[in-house]
Structures are given as C-alpha cells and as structure tokens.
C-alpha positions as CSV (number, residue, x, y, z in Angstrom):
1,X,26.2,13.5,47.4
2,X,26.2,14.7,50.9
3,X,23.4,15.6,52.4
4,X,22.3,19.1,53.9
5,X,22.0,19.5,57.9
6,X,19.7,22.2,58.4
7,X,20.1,24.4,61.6
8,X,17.4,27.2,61.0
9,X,14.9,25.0,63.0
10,X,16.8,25.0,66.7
11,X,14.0,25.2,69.2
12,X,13.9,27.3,72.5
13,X,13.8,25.2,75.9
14,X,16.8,24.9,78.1
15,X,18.1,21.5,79.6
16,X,17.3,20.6,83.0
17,X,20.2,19.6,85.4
18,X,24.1,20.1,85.7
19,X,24.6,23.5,84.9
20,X,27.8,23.9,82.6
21,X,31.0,24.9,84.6
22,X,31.3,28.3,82.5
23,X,27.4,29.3,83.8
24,X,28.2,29.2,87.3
25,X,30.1,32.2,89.3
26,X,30.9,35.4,87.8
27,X,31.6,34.6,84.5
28,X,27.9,34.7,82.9
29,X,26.5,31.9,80.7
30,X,25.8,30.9,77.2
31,X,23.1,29.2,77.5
32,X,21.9,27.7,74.0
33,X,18.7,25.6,73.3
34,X,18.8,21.7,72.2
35,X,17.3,21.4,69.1
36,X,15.1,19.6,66.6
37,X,16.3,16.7,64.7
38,X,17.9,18.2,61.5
39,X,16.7,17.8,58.4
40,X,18.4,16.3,55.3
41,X,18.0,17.0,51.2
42,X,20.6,16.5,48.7
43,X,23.7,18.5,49.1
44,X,25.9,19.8,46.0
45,X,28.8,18.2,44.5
46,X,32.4,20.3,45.7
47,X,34.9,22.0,44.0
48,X,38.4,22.9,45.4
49,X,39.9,25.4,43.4
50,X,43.5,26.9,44.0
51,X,43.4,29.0,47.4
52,X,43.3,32.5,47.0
53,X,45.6,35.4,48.8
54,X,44.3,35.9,52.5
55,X,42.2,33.1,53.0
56,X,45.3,31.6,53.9
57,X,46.0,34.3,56.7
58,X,43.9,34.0,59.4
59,X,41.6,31.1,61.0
60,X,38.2,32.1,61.8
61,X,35.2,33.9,60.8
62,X,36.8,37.3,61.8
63,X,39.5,35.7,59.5
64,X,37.2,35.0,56.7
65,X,35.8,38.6,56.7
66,X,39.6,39.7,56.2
67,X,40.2,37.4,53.6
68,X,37.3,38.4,52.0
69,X,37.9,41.9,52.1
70,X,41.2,41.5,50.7
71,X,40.2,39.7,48.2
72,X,38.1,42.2,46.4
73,X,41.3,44.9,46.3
74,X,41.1,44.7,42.6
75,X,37.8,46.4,43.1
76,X,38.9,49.1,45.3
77,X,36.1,51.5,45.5
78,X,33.5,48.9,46.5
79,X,35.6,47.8,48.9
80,X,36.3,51.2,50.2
81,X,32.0,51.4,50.2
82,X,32.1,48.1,52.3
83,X,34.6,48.9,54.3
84,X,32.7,52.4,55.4
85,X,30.0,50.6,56.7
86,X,32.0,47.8,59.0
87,X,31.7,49.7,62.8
88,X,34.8,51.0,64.0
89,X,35.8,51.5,68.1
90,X,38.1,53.5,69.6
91,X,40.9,51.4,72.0
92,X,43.0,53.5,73.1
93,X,45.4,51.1,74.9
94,X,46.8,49.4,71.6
95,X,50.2,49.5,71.1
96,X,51.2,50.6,67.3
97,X,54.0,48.5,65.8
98,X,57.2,50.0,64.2
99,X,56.8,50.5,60.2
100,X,57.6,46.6,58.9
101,X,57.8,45.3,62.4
102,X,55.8,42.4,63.7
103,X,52.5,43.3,65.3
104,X,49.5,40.9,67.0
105,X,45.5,41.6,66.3
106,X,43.0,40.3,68.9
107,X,40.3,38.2,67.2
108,X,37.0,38.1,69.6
109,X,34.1,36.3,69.0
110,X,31.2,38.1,70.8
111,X,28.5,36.1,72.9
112,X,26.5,39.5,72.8
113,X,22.6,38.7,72.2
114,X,22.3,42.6,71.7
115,X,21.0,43.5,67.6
116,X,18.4,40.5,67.6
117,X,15.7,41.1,65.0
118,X,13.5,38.2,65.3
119,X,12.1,35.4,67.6
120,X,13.9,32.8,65.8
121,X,17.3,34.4,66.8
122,X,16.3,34.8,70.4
123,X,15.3,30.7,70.6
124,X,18.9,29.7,69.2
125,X,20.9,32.1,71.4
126,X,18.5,33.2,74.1
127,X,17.2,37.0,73.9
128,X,19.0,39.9,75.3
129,X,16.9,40.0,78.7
130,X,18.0,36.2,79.3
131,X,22.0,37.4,78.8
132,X,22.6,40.2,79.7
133,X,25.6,42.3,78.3
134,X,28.7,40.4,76.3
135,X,31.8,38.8,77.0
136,X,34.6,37.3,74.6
137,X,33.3,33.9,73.5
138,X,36.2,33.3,71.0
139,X,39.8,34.7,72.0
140,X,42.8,34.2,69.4
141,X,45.7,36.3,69.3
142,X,47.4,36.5,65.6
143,X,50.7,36.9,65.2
144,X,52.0,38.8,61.7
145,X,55.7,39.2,61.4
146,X,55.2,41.1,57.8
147,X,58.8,41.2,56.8
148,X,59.5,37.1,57.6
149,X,55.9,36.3,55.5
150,X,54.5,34.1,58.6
151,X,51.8,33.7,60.4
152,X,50.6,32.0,63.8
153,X,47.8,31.7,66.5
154,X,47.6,31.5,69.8
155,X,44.1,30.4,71.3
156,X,43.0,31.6,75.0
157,X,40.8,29.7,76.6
158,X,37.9,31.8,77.7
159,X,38.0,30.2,81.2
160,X,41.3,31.1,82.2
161,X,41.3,33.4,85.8
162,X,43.0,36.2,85.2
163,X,43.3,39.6,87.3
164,X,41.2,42.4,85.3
165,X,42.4,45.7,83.9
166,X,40.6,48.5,83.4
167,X,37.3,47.2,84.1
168,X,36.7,48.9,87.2
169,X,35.3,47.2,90.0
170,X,31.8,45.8,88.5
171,X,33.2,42.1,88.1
172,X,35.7,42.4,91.0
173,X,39.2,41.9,91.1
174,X,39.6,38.5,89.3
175,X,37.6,36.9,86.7
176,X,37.4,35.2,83.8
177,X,39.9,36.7,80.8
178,X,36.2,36.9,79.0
179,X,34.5,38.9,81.5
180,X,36.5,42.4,80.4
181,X,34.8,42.6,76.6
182,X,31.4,43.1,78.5
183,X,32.9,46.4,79.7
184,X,35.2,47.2,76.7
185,X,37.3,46.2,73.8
186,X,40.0,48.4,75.9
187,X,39.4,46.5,78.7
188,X,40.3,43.5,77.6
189,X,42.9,44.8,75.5
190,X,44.8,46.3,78.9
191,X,44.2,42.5,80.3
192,X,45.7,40.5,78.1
193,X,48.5,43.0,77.9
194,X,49.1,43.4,81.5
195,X,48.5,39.3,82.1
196,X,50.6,37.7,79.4
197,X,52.7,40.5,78.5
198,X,51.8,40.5,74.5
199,X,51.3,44.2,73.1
200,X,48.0,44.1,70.9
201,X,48.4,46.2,67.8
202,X,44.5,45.7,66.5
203,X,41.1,44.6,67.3
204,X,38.5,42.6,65.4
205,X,35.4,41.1,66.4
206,X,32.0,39.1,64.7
207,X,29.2,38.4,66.9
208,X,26.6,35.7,66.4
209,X,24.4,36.9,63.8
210,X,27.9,37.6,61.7
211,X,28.4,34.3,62.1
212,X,25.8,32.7,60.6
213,X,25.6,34.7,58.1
214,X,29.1,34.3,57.2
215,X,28.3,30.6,56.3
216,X,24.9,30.9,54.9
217,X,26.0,33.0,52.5
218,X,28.6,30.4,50.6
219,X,26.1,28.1,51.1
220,X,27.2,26.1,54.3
221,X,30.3,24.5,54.8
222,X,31.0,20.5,54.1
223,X,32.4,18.9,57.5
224,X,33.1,14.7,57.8
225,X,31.4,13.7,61.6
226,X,32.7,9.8,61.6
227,X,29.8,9.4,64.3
228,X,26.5,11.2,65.3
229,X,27.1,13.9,67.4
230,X,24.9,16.1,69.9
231,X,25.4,19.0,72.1
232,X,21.8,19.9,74.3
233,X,23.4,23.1,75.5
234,X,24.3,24.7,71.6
235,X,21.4,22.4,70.3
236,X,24.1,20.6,67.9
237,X,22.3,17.4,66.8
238,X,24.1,15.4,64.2
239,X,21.7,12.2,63.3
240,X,24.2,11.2,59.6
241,X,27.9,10.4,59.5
242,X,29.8,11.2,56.8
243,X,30.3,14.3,54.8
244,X,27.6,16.4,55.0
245,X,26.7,20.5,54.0
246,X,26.3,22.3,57.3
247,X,24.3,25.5,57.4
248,X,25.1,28.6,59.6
249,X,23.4,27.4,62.5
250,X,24.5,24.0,63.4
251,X,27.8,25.2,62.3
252,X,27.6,27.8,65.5
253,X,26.6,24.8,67.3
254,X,29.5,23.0,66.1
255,X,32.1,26.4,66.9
256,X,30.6,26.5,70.8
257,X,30.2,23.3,71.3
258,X,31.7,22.8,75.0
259,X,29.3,19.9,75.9
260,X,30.0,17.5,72.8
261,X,28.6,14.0,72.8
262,X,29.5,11.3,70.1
263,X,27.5,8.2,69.6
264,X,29.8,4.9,69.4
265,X,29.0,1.4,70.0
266,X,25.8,1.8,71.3
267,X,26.2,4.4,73.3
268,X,27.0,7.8,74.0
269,X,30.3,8.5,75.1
270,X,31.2,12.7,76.4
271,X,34.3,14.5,75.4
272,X,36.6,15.4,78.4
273,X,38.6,17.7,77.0
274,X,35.9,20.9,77.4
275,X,37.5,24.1,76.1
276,X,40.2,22.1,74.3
277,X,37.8,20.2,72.4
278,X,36.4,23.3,71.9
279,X,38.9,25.2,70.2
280,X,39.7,21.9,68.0
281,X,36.3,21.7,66.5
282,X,36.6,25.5,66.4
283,X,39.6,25.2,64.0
284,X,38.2,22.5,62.0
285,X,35.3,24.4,61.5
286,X,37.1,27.1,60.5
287,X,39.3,25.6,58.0
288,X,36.0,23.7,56.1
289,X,34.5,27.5,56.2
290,X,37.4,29.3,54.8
291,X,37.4,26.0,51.9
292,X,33.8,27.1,51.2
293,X,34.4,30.0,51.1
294,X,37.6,29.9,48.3
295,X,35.1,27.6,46.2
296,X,32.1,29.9,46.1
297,X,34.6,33.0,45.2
298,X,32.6,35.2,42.6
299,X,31.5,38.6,42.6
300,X,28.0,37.7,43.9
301,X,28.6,35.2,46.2
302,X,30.8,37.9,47.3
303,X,28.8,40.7,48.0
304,X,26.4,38.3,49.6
305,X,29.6,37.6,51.8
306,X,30.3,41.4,52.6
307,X,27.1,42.1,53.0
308,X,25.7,39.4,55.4
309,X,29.1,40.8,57.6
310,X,29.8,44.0,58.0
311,X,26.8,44.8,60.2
312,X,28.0,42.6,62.6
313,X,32.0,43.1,62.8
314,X,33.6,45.9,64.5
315,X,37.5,46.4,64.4
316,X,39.7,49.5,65.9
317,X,39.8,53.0,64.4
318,X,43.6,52.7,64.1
319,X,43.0,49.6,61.2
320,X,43.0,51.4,57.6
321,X,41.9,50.2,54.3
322,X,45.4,50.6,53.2
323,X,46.8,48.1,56.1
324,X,44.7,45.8,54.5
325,X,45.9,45.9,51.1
326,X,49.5,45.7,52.3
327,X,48.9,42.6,54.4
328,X,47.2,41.2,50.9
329,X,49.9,42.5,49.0
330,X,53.2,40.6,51.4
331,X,51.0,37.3,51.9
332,X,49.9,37.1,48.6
333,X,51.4,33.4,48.5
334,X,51.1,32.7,51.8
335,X,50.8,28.5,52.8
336,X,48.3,27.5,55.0
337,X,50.7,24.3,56.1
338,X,52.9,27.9,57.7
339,X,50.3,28.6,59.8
340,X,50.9,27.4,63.4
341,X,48.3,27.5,65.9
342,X,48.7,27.3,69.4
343,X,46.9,27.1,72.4
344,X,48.0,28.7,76.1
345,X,48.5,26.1,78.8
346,X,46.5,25.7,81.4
347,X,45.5,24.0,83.9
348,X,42.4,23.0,86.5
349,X,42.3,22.5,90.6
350,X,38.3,22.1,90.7
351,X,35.8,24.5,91.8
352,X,37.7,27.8,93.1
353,X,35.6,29.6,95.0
354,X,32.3,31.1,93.9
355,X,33.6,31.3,90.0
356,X,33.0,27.3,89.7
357,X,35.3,25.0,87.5
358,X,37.8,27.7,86.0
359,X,41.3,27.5,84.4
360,X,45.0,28.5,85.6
361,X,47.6,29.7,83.6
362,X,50.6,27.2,83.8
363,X,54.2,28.5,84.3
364,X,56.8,28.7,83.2
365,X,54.7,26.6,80.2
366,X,52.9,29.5,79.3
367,X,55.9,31.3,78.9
368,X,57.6,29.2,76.7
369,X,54.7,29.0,74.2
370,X,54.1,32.7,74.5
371,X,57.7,33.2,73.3
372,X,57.4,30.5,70.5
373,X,54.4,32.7,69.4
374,X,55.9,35.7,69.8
375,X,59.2,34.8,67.9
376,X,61.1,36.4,71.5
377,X,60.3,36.6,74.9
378,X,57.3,38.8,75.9
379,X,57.1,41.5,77.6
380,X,56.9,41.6,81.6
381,X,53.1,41.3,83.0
382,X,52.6,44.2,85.4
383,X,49.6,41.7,86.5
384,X,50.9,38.2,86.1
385,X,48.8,35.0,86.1
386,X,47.3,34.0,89.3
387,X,48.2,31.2,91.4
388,X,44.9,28.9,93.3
389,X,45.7,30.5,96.1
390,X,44.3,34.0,94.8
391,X,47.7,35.6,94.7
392,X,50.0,36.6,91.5
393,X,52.6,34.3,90.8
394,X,56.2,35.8,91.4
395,X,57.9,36.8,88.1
396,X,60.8,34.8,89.1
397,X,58.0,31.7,88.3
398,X,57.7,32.5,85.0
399,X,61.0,32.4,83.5
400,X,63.2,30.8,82.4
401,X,60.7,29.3,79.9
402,X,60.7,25.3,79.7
403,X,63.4,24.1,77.0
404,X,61.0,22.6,73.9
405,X,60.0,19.4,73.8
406,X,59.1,19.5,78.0
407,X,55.5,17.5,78.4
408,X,54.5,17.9,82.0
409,X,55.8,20.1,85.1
410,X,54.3,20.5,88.8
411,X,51.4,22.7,89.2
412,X,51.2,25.1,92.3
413,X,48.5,23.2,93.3
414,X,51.2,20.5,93.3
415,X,49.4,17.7,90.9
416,X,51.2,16.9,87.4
417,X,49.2,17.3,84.3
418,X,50.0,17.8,80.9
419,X,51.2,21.2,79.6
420,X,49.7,21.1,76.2
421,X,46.4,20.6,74.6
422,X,45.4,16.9,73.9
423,X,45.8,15.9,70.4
424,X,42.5,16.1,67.7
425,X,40.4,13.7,68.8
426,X,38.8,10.6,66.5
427,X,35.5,11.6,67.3
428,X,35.4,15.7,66.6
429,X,34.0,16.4,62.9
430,X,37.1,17.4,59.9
431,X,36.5,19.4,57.0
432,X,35.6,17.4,53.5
C-alpha cells in the first residue's frame, strides 16, 4: 500500500537568504512557503486500465483538461454546458492554420495569485498584494500535424531573455519570455512568434488553483521518489521513499520545483540542473497525473474533473467545441511512446545585468530543434534571440541548423556547453 502525502497543510513563512535567480531583476518572483512535514495514511491499491483517446495527446494539466473534455464527446450536450463556462480571450495575433494543415497551441501555466478565496491559498502561493500581476510559469508549445496522426512538445524555459512584443514599454525592451503574459496572452503570443519564428494557432492556460484541483479531484496522483526530497521555496517536503499518493498540493510543489534537494548518504545533495530539472519533474508529474486520471475515468469522477477546471482555464475565442471533437476523432489511437518532447537550448553567462542569473537562446542549436519540432524550418524572427551583449543575433547565426546528432558548439560568450538538456536524473521522482 502506498501511503498518502498530504499537501493541504503548507504553511506561510518565506526562507531567509539566497534569493532564487528567477526573483531577482525584472522578471518578478514565485515565491512559495516551506512547509509542514506531510502527513501519511494508507493510500489505495492502483489500477491501470487501457488508455483512453486524448489523454494520450498532450502532457500537462492544460493537457489533462483537453483529454478530459474529449473524452466526454459521447455526451455532447454536457460537454457543450461545460465547455460554455471555460473563459474564453480574444488574441488577435494567432495565426489560423490551412484546413488539415499542421498548427501549434501555446500551453501556459499561470503564476497569477489573482481569484484567491481563502487564507489557506494565499499561505501556499502568497496573496495577490505579495505578487502582483502574472507571468507564464509553464510554457510548452504543442505541435499537431492532424493529417500524419503525431504529436510533439517543445518546452521554453521561462528564463530565457528575449526581446518583447507588444508589451509596450512597462517591462522595457528585454525581459524574460515570461514577463509578456502579465500584459497579455497577445503579448506573449507576438513574442514567441517574432523570437523563434513558430506561428501559434491557439492558446490555453490553467492557473494554480486549476491545478490543484485538477489532481484532487482523481484523488492524487501515485509518484516513486527513490529518496526524500524537499524544496523550502514550493514547500515540497518529501519525508518516505517509495511510491506514494500525492495530493494537489505537494504535487504543485513537485511541478515548480526549481530549488529541489534529495537526501542521499547522509546528506543533502542540490540539483544543478534548475529549469531543466524543472521541466523533467514537470513531465513526470504529468505523465503519473494523466495515469490517474485514465484510472479514475467515470462519469463522476468526471464531472468532479470538469468541474474543479473550468473556472480556472482560459483558451482563445477562435478554439471551437467542434475542433475538439475532431482532434478526438484523428487521435483516437494515438501512442503515448509518439509523443516527443523537447526542450529549447539554452544557455547561461552568469548574472547579466540587473535581470540576475537568466538564460540565452543557443544558435544555430535552437534552430535545429525548432525545425525537428516543426517538421520544416521555421519561419524568419523579425526579433531574433539576443546575444549577452544586448544585441540580436544576425540571422546569418541562426542557420544553417546543426546536422543531428551535434552535442556542443561555441557560445557567443565564447565558453562550450552542452546544447541539450541533461538526461532524467536518478534522484527526480517517476510515476508508479
């Protein structure tokens, strides 16, 4: 039996002493309390029944509320009664796809502390007054080529320096890529168009609260941690090994987790990899949630689903009901061993400036893992990727892209360092 790790009781408090790198500059903070030891009671037994349609689409909670939506199609009007009530945003800068033609949907996770509705909320996340405004916590990019039947991901680190669009002059002229969403869905949108030169057709994004009540509503999720594991600034505080059921809000401790400790030999050893790390224990996560999820599947568990969601999604005007049904309709036997997931390369030089320890896009790397995304080149950036030494780099840097297979290349800062993400690591939790 595994036990139960409770994350209801995270305390308030803040840690005293190195701020983390992504809470200093202009890029605001997530700050996020440690918390209690958690507690423990007997957990259920599993069951892994066949996967279902489009829970095998996308990664993610904003993936799970797809899948879950798509999933009810048989029962058409409640979904049409569910889908009323999801918020829906005008963006005017997407870039509709041809009839059958490939298209990519922006998946954010929000940091917003905005729609809090009690104290216990504001000591896990810190209340709106302590962060102010919102900016994109979570960036994936999914790629949906309908007529091949494939899917892929591309993960942007949140960090990465980027030249803004359409954001006007509030956060200046460069910033992080996550800065934009606190002025618009548009405006990061126009960003990541005008950066990397991938045309967003959609936009989908789940805040906090969706979050957790994504996963406390199948019950938690079951995830192996092969040591104890803490984080002070999400307040993830893992005291068992093993498998173990995860509630909703260590399992947002486990998604952020930026500052992830692991107890071996004695002593506790911290995880240099940052947003890499990050985004690993981000897709573990993921993948043990949407396996919850697929084992819970009934009508009430659900509803319990839809309606712990769609308060707390928002997705573009231009994304019908119908598109839905379609995608459920072509990936219908979709494989979750075809879906690839990627992550841009980047690179760091140390502090830069007043925005602290932030990322640079590495060329002609990026490139080539853009196209491999993309299934063909991308388009051309009107504002490319910015060098360390605050200007663009020329477009003539950014092609040809690397043949596959290349491990390492010459920053412009002029060190070597390794063009993709690190491996999983031993340490980060897996899904059981």
């Amino acid at each position: 039996m595994a036990p139960y790790v409770d994350g209801s009781t995270l305390a308030s408090g803040r840690r005293r002493g190195k701020v983390p790198r992504h809470a200093r500059g202009a890029g605001a903070p997530d700050p996020a309390p440690p918390g209690d030891p958690p507690s423990t009671q007997p957990g259920r037994s599993r069951r892994r029944p066949r996967r279902s349609l489009a829970e095998k689409i996308l990664l993610g909670v904003i993936v799970v509320v797809l899948l879950a939506l798509l999933g009810a199609g048989t029962l058409y009007g409640y979904l049409r009664y569910r889908w009323g009530q999801v918020a829906k945003v005008a963006v005017p800068s997407l870039s509709a796809p041809s009839a059958g033609a490939p298209f990519n949907v922006l998946l954010v996770g929000s940091d917003s502390r905005q729609g809090e509705t009690n104290s216990q909320q504001a000591s896990q996340f810190g209340s709106p007054s302590e962060v102010v405004g919102a900016r994109s916590d979570v960036i994936k990019i999914l790629h949906i080529d309908p007529a091949a039947g494939t899917a892929r991901i591309l993960d942007i680190p949140r960090d990465t320096i980027v030249a803004l669009s359409g954001a006007g002059t509030a956060y200046g002229r460069y910033n992080r890529v996550n800065v934009p969403y606190g002025v618009s869905a548009d405006a990061l949108v126009q960003t990541i168009q005008n950066t990397f030169g991938i045309p967003i057709s959609h936009y989908i994004a789940i805040n906090f609260f969706g979050f957790v009540g994504a996963v406390d509503s199948v019950g938690g999720v079951y995830m192996n941690f092969p040591y104890p594991a803490k984080d002070a600034y999400t307040g993830l505080n893992i005291t068992q090994t093993g498998c173990q059921l995860v509630n909703g809000g260590y399992a947002l401790a486990v998604a952020r987790s930026r500052h992830y400790e692991y107890l071996k030999n004695g002593y506790w050893q911290y995880d240099p990899t940052s947003d890499y790390g990050r985004i690993q224990r981000q897709d573990a996560f993921l993948k043990a949630l949407i396996q919850r999820a697929e084992s819970r599947y009934n009508p009430l568990t659900l509803n319990a689903f839809l309606g712990s969601i769609v308060h707390d999604v928002t997705i573009d005007n231009t994304f019908s009901l119908g598109d839905l049904v379609s995608l459920s309709q072509r990936y219908h036997a979709f494989s979750p061993s075809g879906l690839q997931s990627l992550t841009l390369p980047t690179y760091s030089v140390g502090y830069w400036g007043s925005f602290g320890d932030v990322l640079f896009v590495k060329e002609p790397d990026a490139q080539a893992v853009i196209t491999q995304f993309l299934g063909g080149p991308p388009q051309t950036p009107t504002t490319p990727p910015l060098a360390p030494s605050g200007y663009p780099l020329p477009l003539s840097a950014l092609s040809p892209p690397q043949p596959s297979g290349t491990t390492a290349t010459t920053s412009a800062a002029g060190t070597t360092t390794s063009t993709t993400a690190p491996p999983p690591a031993a340490y980060n939790p897996t899904p059981c």
